[in-house]
DORO-593350 format. One record per residue (C-alpha): z, x, y. Coordinates in steps of 0.1 Angstrom, whole numbers, plus 5000, padded with zeros to 4 digits. Each point is the difference from the previous one (the first is absolute). Last residue first. Layout:
residues N
ZXY;...
end
This chain:
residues 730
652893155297;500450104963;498549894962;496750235007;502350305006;501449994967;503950015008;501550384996;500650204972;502550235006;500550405004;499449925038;499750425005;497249994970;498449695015;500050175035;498250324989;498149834978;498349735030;499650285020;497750214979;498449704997;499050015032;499150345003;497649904974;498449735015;499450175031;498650294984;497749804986;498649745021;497549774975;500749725019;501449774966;502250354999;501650005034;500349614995;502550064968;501750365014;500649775033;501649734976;502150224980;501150135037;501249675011;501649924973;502050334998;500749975037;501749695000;502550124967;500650315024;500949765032;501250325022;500049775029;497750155024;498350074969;499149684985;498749905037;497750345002;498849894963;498949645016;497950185027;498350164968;499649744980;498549745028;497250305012;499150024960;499849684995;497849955036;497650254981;500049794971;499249655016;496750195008;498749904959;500649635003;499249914966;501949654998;499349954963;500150294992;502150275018;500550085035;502049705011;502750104976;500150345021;500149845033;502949774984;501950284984;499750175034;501249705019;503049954978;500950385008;499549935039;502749694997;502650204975;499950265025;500049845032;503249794980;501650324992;500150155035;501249625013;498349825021;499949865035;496350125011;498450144966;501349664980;499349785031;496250164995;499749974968;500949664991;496749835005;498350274983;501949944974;498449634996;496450155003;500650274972;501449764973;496949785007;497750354994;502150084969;500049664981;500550144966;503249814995;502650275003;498050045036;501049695006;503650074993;499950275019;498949865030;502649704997;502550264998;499050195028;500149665020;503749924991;500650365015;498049845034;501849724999;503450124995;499550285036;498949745017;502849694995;498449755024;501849764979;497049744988;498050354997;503150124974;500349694977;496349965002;499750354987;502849934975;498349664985;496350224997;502650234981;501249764976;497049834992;497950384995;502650064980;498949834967;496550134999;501250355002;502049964966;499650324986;503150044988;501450205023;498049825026;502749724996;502550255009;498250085032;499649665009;504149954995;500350285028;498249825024;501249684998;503650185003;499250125032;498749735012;502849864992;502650245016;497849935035;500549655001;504149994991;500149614999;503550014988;498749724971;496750224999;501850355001;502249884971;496949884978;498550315006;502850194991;500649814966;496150014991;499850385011;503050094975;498549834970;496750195004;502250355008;501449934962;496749934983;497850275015;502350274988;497150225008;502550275023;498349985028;500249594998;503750104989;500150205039;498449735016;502649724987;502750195006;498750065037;499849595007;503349974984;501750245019;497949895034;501849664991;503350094994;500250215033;502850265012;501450014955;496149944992;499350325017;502550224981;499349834969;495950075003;500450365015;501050144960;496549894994;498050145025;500850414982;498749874966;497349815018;498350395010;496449845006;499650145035;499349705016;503449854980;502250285013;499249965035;500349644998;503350044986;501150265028;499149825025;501449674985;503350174998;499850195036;499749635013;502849834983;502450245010;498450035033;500849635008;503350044980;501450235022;500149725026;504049885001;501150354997;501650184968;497050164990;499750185031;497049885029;499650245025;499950314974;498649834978;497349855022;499250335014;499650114962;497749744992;498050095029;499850354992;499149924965;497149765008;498850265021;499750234977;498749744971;496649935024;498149854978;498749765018;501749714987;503050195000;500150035039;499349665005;503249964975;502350205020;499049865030;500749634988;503350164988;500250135039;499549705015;501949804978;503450245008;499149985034;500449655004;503049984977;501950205027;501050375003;497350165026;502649975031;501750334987;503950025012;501150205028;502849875005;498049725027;496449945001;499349755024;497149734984;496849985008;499150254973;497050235006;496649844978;499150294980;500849874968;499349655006;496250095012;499250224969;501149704976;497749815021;496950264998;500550024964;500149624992;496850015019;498550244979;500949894967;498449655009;500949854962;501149665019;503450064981;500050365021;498949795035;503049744991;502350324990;499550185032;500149685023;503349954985;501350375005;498949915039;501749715002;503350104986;500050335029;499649715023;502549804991;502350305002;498950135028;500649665023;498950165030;500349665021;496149995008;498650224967;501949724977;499249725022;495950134996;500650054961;501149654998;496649925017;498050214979;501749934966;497749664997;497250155011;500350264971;500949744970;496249835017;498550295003;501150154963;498649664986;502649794977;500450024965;503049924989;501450304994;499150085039;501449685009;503650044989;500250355018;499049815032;502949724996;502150294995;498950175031;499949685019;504349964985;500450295014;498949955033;502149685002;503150234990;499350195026;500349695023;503349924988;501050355012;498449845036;501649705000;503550194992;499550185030;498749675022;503649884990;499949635019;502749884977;498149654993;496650224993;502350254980;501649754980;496949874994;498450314992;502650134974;499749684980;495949984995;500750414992;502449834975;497449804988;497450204996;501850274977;501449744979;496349904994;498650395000;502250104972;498050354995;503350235003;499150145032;499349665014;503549884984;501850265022;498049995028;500849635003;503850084997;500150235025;498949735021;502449754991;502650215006;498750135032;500149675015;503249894981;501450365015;498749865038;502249644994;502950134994;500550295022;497850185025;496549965027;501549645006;500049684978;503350044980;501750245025;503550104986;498849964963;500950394996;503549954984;499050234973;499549674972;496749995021;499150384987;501349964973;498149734987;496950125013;500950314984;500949834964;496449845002;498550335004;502350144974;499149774974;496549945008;499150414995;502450004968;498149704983;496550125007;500250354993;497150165004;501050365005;500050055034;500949685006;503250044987;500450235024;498949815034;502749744987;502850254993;499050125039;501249655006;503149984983;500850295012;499649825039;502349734988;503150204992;502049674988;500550214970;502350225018;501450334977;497649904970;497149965023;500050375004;500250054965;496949774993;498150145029;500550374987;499449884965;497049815012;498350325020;500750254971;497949744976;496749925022;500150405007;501350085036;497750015029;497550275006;496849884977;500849665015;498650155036;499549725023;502149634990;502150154970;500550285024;501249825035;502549784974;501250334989;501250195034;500849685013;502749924967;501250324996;500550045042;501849695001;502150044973;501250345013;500649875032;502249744985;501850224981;499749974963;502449924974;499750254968;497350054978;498550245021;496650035010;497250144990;497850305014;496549905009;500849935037;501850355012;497050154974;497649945032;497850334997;499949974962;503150094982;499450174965;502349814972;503550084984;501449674994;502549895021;502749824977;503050214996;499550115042;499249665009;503349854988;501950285016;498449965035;501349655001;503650125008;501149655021;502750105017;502849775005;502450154986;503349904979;497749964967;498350265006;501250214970;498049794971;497050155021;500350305004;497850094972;499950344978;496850094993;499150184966;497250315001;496849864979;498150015036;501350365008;502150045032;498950095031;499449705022;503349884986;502150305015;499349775033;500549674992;503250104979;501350175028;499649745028;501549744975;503550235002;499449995037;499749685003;502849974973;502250185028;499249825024;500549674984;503950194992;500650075036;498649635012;496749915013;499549845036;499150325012;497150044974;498549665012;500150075035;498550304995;497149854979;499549715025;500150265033;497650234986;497549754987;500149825036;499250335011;497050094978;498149655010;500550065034;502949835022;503250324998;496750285009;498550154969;497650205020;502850175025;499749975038;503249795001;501750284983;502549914972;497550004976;501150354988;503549994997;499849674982;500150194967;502950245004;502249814984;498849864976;499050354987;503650145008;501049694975;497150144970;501450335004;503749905006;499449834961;499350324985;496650224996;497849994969;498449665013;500650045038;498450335003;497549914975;498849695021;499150225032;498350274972;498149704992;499249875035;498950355011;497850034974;498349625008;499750105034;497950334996;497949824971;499149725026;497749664990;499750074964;503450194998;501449675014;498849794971;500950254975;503450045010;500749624997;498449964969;502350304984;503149855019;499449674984;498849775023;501749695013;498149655013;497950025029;501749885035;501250445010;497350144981;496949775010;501050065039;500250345001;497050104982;497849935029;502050275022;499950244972;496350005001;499749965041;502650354994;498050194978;496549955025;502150095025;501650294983;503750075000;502150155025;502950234982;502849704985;502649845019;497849665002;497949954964;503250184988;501949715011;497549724989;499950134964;503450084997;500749635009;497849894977;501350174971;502849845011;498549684996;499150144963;503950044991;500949675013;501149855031;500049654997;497149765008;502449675002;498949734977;500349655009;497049954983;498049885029;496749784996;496850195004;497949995027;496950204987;498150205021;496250074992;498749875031;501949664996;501049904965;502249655001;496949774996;498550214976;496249875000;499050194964;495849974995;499150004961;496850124990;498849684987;496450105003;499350194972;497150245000;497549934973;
end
């Protein structure tokens, strides 16, 4: 089931993606990449007219070069080449005259830089965003000193002959020599360190940054540019690791940083981790107050709004983590401070976290048993607030629930058209950097349910071009890989247990048990059923069942019911399971669980039918049959039309004597052959055709019987194993 504790961030200090981040007291010096910069922005003006649609590119990239952190001169080339290749040429062989030149080379180019902004008409007049650049980075190189200039130029070189050296080739730092400068070479640092990877079409924000002090517009950028990713396109932002060393060495240089502490928070949440996520959350709060911020302590800032937002933050926080108490009362806290602080803003984050907690409250009932109307009135009139104040996130949560209530229901085809309805549903939200709106927990369930519709069917293509959407959206090192980890294992266990391989579902056990301990145990104990080591998967089912009744884990004991029937029939005690399953079809009906009730049924079916009762064992599947041909799976309409055949043909023989019960045999076998196949169930279609070849010969038909057993050798001389008498399986 979908969970519903998707966790909502309300960043009190994050407006439209900006981050207000605290100063460093770091001036942004020049350095070898800002005058990279400069080249760029002075060929972009003295060079031959450059295309529009060139220029609108180079024009956007502007702004992330000059506040983003520094680029090696390889990134650096590459991102400008993508938007111009004229332009990037021309800044190179600008930087090679400098770099292999002499000292008057890189001067004359100081020199002559404002020459071309000095027109009023100019683009990069003295109050745009390019002339404010100008003027700060000549300011700062005429403040420096003969011998700063000269290391400039000395770091100018390096930077440069860098870009072509080999990556085993030594690099002689600058650093121990800058002791009497005040520039801050970071450009080294990331040159030993970059890693060679392909840059996508933003690689300005993948690259890392320095382990040196930052600017402040650098900080800022990083920590925008990241929080905006971890919140709308994960798959972009840095890896859980990369992200905390940054933030870790950033807080090294001013630990009272409060906004790092807070992207440290969104993290650690990435990858579950309680203690870090409440740590830095509280240490922003803290921070932030200890920031001098407690100016206003009932107004829109200060004090009194960061105890709002702590407290809120906080609530989330333990709701994501499943500590609904604490999570209660400090939303109880964050209202009435809100109330008495008359922050209708805050009122209204608190009110997400109301529609949360109706979600949860929702998930709760369907395990315990509650009507789909009545779980789907109750989401109707958050779902109305949702749709009213374009809360897409709630919203998007909704719908992936509503998929995985009508899925648990076992209405295949409703879950369907929900999962359907979430992925085409256009975002509410503004797409900014061009990130992918399709990244959130939502969408990860909707597609695993897909994924495993699709299986159902038979369908393996599709299944693979969803799983490998989902991979590609989803990478193993995001917070939600583990929702398709979990359901490409089952897929492919399942798929491996239909077709009797249970050497190849074996190895899928561990790796499932280490996303879910429970489906691991569940699966081990199928595959040493499989594997007649009827004492072992026995002793399993009793611990898991005893598990799932103290967690109250309805559907896993069903389950279980279902598969310790089928070891009693092993030996032969029918009589014994009927208890047990008449217990798992109440189990089910008392839960509205479908899809359960009607498997429990085929069991109850067959085990008449074990008994000699084939006309009562026919009535009760009938029952079943139609949910089973409506929301089931391929192998269930199979296993369901096979049982009726055997039942037709038990019917036929004394006592019963029901000779036109063959004729329906035959129509069952064959429809349940064209479900075997669809699914390239060879140990399926073996039974079935021994059984055709059987009734083809009690009819007297021939040539029918003998193509059928025909078809029966082929496939038990490709199976090369004995497979489970026919009689003794459902």
């Amino acid at each position: 089931m979908a969970s519903v504790h998707e966790s909502l961030y309300f960043n009190p200090m994050m407006t439209n993606g900006v981050v207000h981040a605290n100063v460093f007291g770091i001036k942004d010096w020049v350095t070898p990449y800002k005058i990279s910069v400069l080249a760029l922005l002075y060929e972009m003006t003295t060079s031959k007219p450059i295309a529009l649609q060139e220029r609108r590119r180079l024009n956007k990239l502007i702004l992330p070069l000059q506040q983003g952190p520094d680029l090696t001169l390889d990134q650096f080339l590459k991102t400008v080449e993508e938007c111009c290749p004229q332009t990037a040429y021309a800044v190179k062989l600008r930087l090679h005259e400098m770099a292999d030149g002499e000292l008057k080379d890189m001067e004359y180019f100081f020199a002559t830089l404002p020459t071309p902004f000095s027109a009023i008409d100019s683009e990069a007049y003295k109050t745009s965003v390019v002339g404010l650049f100008m003027r700060h980075m000549l300011l700062a190189y005429n403040k420096l000193s003969f011998s700063q200039v000269y290391k400039l130029y000395k770091a100018l070189q390096q930077y440069y002959h860098s870009h072509y050296s080999q990556p085993g080739d030594v690099q002689v730092g600058l650093a121990a020599d800058d002791s009497d400068m005040d520039l801050t070479s970071t450009e080294d640092n990331v040159g030993e360190r970059m890693e060679k990877e392909e840059l996508d079409t933003a690689p300005l924000h993948e690259s890392e940054l320095s382990r040196g002090p930052l600017s402040q517009k650098q900080a800022e950028y990083f920590l925008a540019r990241q929080a905006y990713l971890l919140k709308n396109d994960e798959n972009k932002a840095l890896k859980p690791s990369a992200l905390q060393d940054e933030l870790n060495n950033m807080l090294k240089f001013n630990p009272d940083f409060a906004e790092a502490h807070y992207l440290s928070y969104l993290n650690s949440m990435r990858v579950q981790d309680i203690f870090i996520s409440t740590h830095s959350l509280l240490h922003y709060f803290d921070r932030l107050i200890l920031s001098g911020s407690e100016g206003k302590s009932n107004g829109d800032e200060g004090y009194g709004r960061s105890l709002r937002y702590a407290a809120l933050n906080l609530a989330a926080l333990h709701c994501r983590f499943g500590h609904y108490q604490q999570a209660d009362l400090a939303l109880q806290e964050a209202i009435r401070i809100a109330q008495e602080s008359n922050d209708h803003v805050c009122l209204q984050h608190c009110l997400y976290l109301v529609s949360l907690g109706i979600q949860s409250l929702v998930q709760q009932g369907a395990v315990q048993g509650k009507t789909a109307h009545e779980l789907m009135d109750a989401l109707k009139d958050t779902d109305i607030l949702h749709w009213k104040h374009s809360l897409s996130e709630l919203i998007d949560i909704s719908l992936a629930q509503t998929t995985s209530i009508w899925r648990m229901y076992g209405k295949s085809t409703m879950a369907q058209q929900q999962a359907q309805l979430l992925l085409n549903m256009n975002s509410l939200e503004q797409v900014n950097f061009g990130v992918q709106q399709n990244n959130t927990e939502a969408f990860a369930v909707a597609l695993c349910h897909l994924a495993e519709l699709h299986a159902e069917q038979g369908l393996y293509g599709a299944v693979s071009e969803v799983l490998k959407h989902l991979k590609e959206q989803f990478p193993p090192h995001t917070q939600h890989a583990k929702l398709w980890m979990l359901c490409d294992l089952k897929i492919q266990f399942d798929r491996a247990m239909n077709d009797g391989k249970y050497h190849l579902a074996e190895p899928h056990v561990t790796a499932i048990a280490a996303l879910n301990k429970t489906e691991g145990l569940y699966r081990k104990a199928q595959v040493l059923k499989a594997l007649n080591r009827t004492t072992e998967a026995y002793s399993i089912l009793q611990r898991l069942q005893l598990y799932c009744e103290k967690t109250k884990y309805t559907e896993m004991i069903i389950r279980v019911m279902l598969v310790t029937a089928e070891l009693h029939w092993e030996s032969s005690g029918f009589a014994t399971a009927l208890p047990l399953l008449l217990q798992a079809l109440a189990l089910a009906r008392q839960h509205h669980l479908q899809a359960l009730a009607s498997e429990t049924i085929l069991h109850l079916a067959f085990t008449q039918l074990m008994l000699g009762v084939p006309e009562q064992a026919l009535g009760v599947l009938h029952e079943a049959m139609e949910p089973i041909l409506a929301h089931g799976a391929v192998m269930d309409k199979g296993r369901a039309l096979l049982l009726a055949a055997r039942c037709q043909m038990a019917m036929s023989l004394p006592p019963c004597c029901l000779p036109p019960a063959l004729g329906l045999a035959v129509q069952s076998l064959g429809e349940a052959a064209a479900y075997f196949s669809m699914l390239d169930c060879k140990e399926r279609l073996r039974d079935v055709h021994y059984l055709q070849a059987r009734l083809h010969h009690t009819l007297g038909q021939t040539p029918q019987r003998n193509k059928c057993a025909m078809l029966f050798r082929l496939l038990d001389q490709e199976l090369q194993a004995p497979g489970a008498a026919v009689a003794m399986r459902l």
